[in-house]
C-alpha positions as CSV (number, residue, x, y, z in Angstrom):
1,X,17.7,-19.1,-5.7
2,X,14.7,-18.9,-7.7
3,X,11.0,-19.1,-6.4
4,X,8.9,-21.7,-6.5
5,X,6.0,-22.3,-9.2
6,X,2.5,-22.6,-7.8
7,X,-0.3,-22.8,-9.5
8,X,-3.2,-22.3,-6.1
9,X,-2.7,-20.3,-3.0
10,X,-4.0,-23.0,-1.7
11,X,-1.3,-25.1,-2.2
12,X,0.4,-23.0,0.7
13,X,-2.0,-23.5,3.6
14,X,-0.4,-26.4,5.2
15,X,2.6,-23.9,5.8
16,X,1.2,-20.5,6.7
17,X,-1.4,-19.9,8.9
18,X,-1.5,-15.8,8.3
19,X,-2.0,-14.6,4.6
20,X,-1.3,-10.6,4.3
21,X,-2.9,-10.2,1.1
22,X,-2.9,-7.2,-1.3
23,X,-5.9,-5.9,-2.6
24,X,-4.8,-3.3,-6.0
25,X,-3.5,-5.7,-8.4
26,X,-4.3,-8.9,-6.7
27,X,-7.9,-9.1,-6.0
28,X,-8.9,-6.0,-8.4
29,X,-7.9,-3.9,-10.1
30,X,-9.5,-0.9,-8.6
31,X,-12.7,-1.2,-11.1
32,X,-13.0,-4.7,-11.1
33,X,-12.7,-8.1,-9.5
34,X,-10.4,-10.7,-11.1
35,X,-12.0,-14.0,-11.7
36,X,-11.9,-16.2,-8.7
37,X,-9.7,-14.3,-6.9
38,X,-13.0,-13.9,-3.9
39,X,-13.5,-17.4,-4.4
40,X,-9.8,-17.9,-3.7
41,X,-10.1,-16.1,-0.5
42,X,-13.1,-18.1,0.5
43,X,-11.4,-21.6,0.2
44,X,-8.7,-20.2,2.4
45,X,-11.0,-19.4,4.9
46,X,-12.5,-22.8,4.7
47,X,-9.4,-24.5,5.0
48,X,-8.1,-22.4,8.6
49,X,-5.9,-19.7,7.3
50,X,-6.6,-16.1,9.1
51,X,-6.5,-13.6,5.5
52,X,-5.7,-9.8,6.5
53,X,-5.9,-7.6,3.7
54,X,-2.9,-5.0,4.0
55,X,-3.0,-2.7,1.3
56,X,-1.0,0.6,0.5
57,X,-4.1,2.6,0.3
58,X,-4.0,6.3,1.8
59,X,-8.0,6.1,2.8
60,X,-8.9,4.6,5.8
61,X,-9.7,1.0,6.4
62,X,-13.8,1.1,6.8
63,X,-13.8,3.1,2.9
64,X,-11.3,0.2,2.2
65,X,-14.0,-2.2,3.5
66,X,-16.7,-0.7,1.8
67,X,-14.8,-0.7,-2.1
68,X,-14.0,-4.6,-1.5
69,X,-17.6,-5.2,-0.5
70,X,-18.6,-3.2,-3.8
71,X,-16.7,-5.5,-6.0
72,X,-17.8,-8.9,-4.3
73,X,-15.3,-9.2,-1.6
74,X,-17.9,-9.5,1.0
75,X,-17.0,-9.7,4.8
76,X,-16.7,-13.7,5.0
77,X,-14.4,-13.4,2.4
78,X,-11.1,-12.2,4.7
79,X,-10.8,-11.1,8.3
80,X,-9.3,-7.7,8.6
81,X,-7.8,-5.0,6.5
82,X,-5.4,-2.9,7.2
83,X,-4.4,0.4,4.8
84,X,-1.8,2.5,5.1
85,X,-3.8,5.1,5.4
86,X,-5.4,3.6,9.0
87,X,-1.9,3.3,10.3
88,X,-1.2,6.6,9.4
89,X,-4.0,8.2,10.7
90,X,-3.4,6.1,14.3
91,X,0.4,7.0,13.8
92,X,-0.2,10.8,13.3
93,X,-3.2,10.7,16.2
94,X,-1.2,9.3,18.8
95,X,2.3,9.8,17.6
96,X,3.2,13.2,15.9
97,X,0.2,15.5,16.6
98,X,1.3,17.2,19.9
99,X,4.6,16.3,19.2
100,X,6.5,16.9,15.7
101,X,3.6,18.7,14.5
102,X,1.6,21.4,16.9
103,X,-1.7,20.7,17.5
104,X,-4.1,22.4,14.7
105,X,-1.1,22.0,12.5
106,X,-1.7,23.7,9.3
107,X,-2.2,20.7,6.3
108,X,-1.8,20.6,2.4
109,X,-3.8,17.9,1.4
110,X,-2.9,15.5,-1.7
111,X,-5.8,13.0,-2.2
112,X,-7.7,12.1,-4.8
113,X,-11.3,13.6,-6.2
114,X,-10.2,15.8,-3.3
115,X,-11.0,12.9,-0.6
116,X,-10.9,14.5,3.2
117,X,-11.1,11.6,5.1
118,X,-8.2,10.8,5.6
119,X,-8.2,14.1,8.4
120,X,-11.3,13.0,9.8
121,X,-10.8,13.2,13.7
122,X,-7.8,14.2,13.4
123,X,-6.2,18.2,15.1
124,X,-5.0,19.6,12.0
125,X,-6.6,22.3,9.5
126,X,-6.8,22.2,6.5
127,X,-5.4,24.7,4.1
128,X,-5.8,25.1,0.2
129,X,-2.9,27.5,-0.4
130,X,0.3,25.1,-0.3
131,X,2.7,28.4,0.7
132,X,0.6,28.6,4.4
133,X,0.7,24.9,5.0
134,X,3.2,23.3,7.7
135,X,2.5,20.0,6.8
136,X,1.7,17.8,3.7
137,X,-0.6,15.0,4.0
138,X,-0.1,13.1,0.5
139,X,-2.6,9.9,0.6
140,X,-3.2,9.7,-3.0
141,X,-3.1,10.9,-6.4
142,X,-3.6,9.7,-10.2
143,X,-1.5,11.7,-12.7
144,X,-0.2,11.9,-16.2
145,X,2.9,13.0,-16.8
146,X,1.7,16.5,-17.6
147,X,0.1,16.2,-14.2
148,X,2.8,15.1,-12.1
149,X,5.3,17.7,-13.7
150,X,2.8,20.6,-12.6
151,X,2.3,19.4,-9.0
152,X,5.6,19.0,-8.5
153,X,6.3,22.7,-9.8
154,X,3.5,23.6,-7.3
155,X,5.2,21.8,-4.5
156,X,8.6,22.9,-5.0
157,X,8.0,26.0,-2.2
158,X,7.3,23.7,0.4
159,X,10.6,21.7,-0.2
160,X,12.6,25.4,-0.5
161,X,11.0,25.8,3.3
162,X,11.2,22.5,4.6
163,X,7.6,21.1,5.1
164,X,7.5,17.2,5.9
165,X,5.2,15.5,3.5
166,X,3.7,12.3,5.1
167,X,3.1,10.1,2.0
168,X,0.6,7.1,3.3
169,X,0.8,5.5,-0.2
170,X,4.2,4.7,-1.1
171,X,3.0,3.1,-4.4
172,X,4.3,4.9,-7.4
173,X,2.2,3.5,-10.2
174,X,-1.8,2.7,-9.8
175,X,-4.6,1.9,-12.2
176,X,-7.1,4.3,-13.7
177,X,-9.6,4.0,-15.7
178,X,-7.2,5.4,-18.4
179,X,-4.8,2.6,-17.7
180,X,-1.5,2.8,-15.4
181,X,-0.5,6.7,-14.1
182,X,1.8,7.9,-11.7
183,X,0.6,7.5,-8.1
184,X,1.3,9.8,-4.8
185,X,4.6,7.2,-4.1
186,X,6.4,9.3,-7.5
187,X,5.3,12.5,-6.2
188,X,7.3,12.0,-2.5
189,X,10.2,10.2,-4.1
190,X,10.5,13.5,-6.3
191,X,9.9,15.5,-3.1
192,X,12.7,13.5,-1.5
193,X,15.3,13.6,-4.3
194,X,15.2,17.4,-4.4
195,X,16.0,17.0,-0.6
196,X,12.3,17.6,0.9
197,X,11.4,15.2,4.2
198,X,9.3,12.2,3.4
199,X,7.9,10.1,6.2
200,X,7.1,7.0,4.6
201,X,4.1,5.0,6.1
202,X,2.9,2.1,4.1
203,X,4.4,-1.1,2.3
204,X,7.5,-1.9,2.1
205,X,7.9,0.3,5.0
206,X,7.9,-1.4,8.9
207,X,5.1,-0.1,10.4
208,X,1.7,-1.5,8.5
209,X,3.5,-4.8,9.1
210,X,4.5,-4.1,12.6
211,X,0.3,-3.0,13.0
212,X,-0.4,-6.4,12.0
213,X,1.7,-8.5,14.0
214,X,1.3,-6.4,17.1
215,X,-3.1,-7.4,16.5
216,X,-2.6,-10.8,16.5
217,X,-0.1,-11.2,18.3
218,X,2.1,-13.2,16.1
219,X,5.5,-14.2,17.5
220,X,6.6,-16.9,15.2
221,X,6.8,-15.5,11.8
222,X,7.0,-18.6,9.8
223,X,3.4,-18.8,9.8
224,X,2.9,-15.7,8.0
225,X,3.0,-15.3,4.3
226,X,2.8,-11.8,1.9
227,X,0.9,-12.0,-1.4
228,X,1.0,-9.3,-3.3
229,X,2.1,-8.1,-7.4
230,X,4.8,-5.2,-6.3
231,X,8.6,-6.3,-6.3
232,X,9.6,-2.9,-4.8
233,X,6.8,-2.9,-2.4
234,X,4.9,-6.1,-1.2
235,X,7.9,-8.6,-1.7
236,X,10.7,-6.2,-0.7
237,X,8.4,-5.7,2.5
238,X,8.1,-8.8,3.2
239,X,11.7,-9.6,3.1
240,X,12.8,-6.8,4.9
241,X,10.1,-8.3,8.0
242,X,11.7,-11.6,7.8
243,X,8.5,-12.7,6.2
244,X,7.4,-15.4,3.1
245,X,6.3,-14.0,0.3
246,X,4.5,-14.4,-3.0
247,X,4.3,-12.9,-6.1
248,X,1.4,-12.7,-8.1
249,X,2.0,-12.2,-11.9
250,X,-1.3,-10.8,-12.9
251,X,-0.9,-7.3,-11.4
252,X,1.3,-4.1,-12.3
253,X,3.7,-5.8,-13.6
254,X,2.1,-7.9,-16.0
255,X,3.8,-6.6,-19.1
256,X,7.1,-7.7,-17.7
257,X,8.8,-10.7,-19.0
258,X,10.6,-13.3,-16.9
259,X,13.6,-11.7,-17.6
260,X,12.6,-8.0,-16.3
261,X,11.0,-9.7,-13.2
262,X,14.4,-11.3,-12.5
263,X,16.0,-7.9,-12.7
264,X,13.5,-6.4,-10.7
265,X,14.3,-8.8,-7.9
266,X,18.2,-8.3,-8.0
267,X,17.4,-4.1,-8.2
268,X,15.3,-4.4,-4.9
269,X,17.2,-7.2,-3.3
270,X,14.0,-8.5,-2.9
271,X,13.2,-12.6,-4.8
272,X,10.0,-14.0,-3.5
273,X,9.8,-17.4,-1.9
274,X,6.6,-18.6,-4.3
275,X,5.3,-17.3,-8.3
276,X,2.1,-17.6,-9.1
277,X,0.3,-16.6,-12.1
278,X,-2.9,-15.4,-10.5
279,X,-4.4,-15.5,-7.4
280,X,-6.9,-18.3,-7.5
C-alpha cells in the first residue's frame, strides 16, 4: 500500500493527538530553520495536539533545548524533547553503571568539537588513550571519508579486546556545514560488522520511544503519530512501535526520487502511513 499525500501536518490533527517530531532534517537543518516549519509547530499547538520533539541527538535534551531556541523554535513552539542522548545518559545512570560497567568505568569518548556533556554526572572517567578505555561512549561525530577510515583504524584495538561502544546516535549521515558526512551511526555499524558490541540507544531503536510513552502515559497508540525524513530510522521506528508515521520529503533524503524512496521502504520494511513534502 502506498502512503497517503498530504500537503499540511495539520491535516492530521483530527487523528493524532501526540506528534513525535524530528528535529535534524525536519525543522532545521542543523544551521538553519526551514521556512514555516516553527509556524507549523505553533498551529498544532493551537489546534490541541501535544508535539514532543524526539530526536537522535547524542547531547542531552536542555543543549537540545537551547539549539532549537537559537534557530527560532522557542518554548511555546512544542512541549518536550527527548534526545537520545537524555535516554542514554538516564539508561547508563540507573541501568548499567554499577552493573555491566563498574563504577568509575574507564570511557573513550566520540563527540563532536570534543563535547563532554554527555558524561556530566555521570561515574565514569574519562580517558584519551583508546587502548586504556573499557568503555566507548560514541554520541557524535562529523566525518569525511578520509575521516571515518582513520577512526575506525584507531578503533580497531578496542573491537580486538572487546570494549562495548554505546552509540546514542544511531544516525549514519548528518549535515555539516560542508554538506552531508558520515555520522557516529557509520562508525558503530562498522564497529559491529567487524564483530565489536554495539548497544544501540536512539531511533529506530525501542527505548527513546518507550521514554516517551512511559511520560505521558499513553496506552492507546493510535493517537500517536512519528514525523520525521529517515526511512531507516524515524519511519522504521515507528513501525516497529506499532506507531503512524510520516515522512517528510525535505530532509536527508531529498535527492532521492520517488523510485529510490520506494526501494528504501521495501529495504527497511518500513512504508510510512502519510508523505509530505515539507513540514508546514
Amino acid at each position: 500500500m502506498q502512503p497517503d499525500i498530504i500537503e499540511r501536518v495539520q491535516e492530521l490533527v483530527t487523528e493524532y493527538r501526540y506528534f513525535l517530531v524530528d528535529q535534524f532534517g525536519v525543522l532545521h537543518n542543523g544551521f538553519t530553520a526551514y521556512p514555516g516549519a516553527a509556524e507549523a509547530l505553533r498551529q498544532l499547538k493551537g489546534m490541541g495536539a501535544v508535539i514532543v520533539i524526539i530526536s537522535n541527538s547524542g547531547k542531552r535534551a536542555d543543549l537540545n533545548k537551547t539549539r532549537l531556541s537559537n534557530l527560532g523554535f522557542t518554548p511555546d513552539c512544542y512541549d518536550d524533547l527527548v534526545s537520545s542522548g537524555e535516554v542514554a545518559w538516564n539508561l547508563l545512570n540507573s541501568e548499567y553503571i554499577g552493573s555491566r560497567l563498574t563504577r568509575s568505568a574507564r570511557c573513550y569518548l566520540l563527540s563532536n568539537n570534543n563535547d563532554r556533556s554527555a558524561l556530566e554526572g555521570l561515574d565514569l572517567t574519562v580517558v584519551e588513550n583508546i587502548e586504556e578505555a573499557e568503555v566507548i561512549l560514541l554520541s557524535g561525530q562529523h566525518l569525511n571519508e578520509k575521516g571515518l577510515a582513520a577512526l575506525c583504524q584507531r578503533l580497531q584495538s578496542a573491537v580486538k579486546s572487546g570494549v562495548p561502544c554505546f552509540c546514542t546516535n544511531p544516525d549514519k549521515i548528518a549535515y555539516a556545514e560542508s554538506g552531508k558526512v558520515f555520522s557516529s551511526g557509520t562508525v558503530a555499524q562498522w564497529y559491529e560488522e567487524q564483530g565489536g558490541e554495539v548497544i544501540w540507544l536512539g531511533k529506530p531503536y525501542p527505548e527513546i520511544y518507550q521514554y516517551v510513552l512511559k511520560q505521558y502515559n499513553i496506552t492507546d497508540k493510535s493517537q500517536v503519530i512519528c514525523v520525521g525524513d529517515s526511512i531507516e530510522h524515524d519511519i522504521k521506528g515507528g513501525v516497529i512501535q506499532g506507531l503512524s508515521t510520516v515522512l517528510v520529503r525535505s530532509g536527508i533524503l531529498d535527492d532521492l526520487d520517488d523510485n529510490q524512496i520506494t526501494n528504501l521502504y521495501q529495504r527497511h520494511s518500513a512504508t510510512p502511513d502519510y508523505v509530505i513534502p515539507e513540514f508546514i
